[in-house]
C-alpha positions as a printed Julia matrix, in Angstrom:
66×3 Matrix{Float64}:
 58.23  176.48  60.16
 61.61  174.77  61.08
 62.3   171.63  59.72
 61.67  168.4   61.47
 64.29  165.84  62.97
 64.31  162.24  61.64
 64.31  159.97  64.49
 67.8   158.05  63.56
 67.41  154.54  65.51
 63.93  154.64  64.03
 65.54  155.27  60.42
 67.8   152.07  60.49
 65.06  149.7   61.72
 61.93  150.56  59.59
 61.49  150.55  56.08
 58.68  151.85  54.21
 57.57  150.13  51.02
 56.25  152.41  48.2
 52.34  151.61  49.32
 53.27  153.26  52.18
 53.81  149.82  54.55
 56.14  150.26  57.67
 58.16  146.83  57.56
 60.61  145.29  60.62
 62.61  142.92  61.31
 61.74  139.84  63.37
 63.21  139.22  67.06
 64.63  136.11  68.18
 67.28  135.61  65.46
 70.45  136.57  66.8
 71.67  133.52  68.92
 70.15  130.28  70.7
 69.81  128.95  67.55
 70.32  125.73  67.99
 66.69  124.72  69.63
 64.8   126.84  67.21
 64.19  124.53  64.45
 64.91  125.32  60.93
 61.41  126.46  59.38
 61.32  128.78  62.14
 64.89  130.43  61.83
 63.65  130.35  58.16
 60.28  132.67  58.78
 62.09  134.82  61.41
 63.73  135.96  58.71
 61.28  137.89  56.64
 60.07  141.03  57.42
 57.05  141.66  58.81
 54.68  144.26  58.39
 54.0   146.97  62.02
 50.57  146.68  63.52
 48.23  150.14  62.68
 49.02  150.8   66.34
 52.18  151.36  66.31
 52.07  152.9   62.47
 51.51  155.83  63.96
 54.36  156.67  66.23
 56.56  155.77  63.2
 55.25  158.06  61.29
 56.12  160.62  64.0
 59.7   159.27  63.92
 60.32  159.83  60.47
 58.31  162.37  59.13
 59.49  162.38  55.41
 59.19  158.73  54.61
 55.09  159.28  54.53
């Protein structure tokens, strides 16, 4: 069986926490900041954790991280 590719752009924008959570960052935080107010710059800013749906093509794209 030949080994499997990691999916690279997939590699540098997931993370997966230790319970096995895919995590990602936010959109809508890299300019036209000045109308956004402040509480919501502030939240953008956490991660948030992928929808089961999508889970699974993640786990596709990175097949050792699971």
């Amino acid at each position: 069986m030949p080994k499997l590719k990691t999916n690279k752009a997939a590699r540098k924008r997931f993370k997966i926490t230790a319970s096995k959570k895919v995590l990602h960052k936010k959109a809508n935080k890299s300019h036209i900041l000045t109308k956004k107010a402040s509480k919501r710059i502030r939240q953008l800013g956490k991660p948030a954790e992928l929808s089961p749906a999508d889970r699974k093509t993640v786990k596709k794209m990175l097949p050792y991280d699971f």
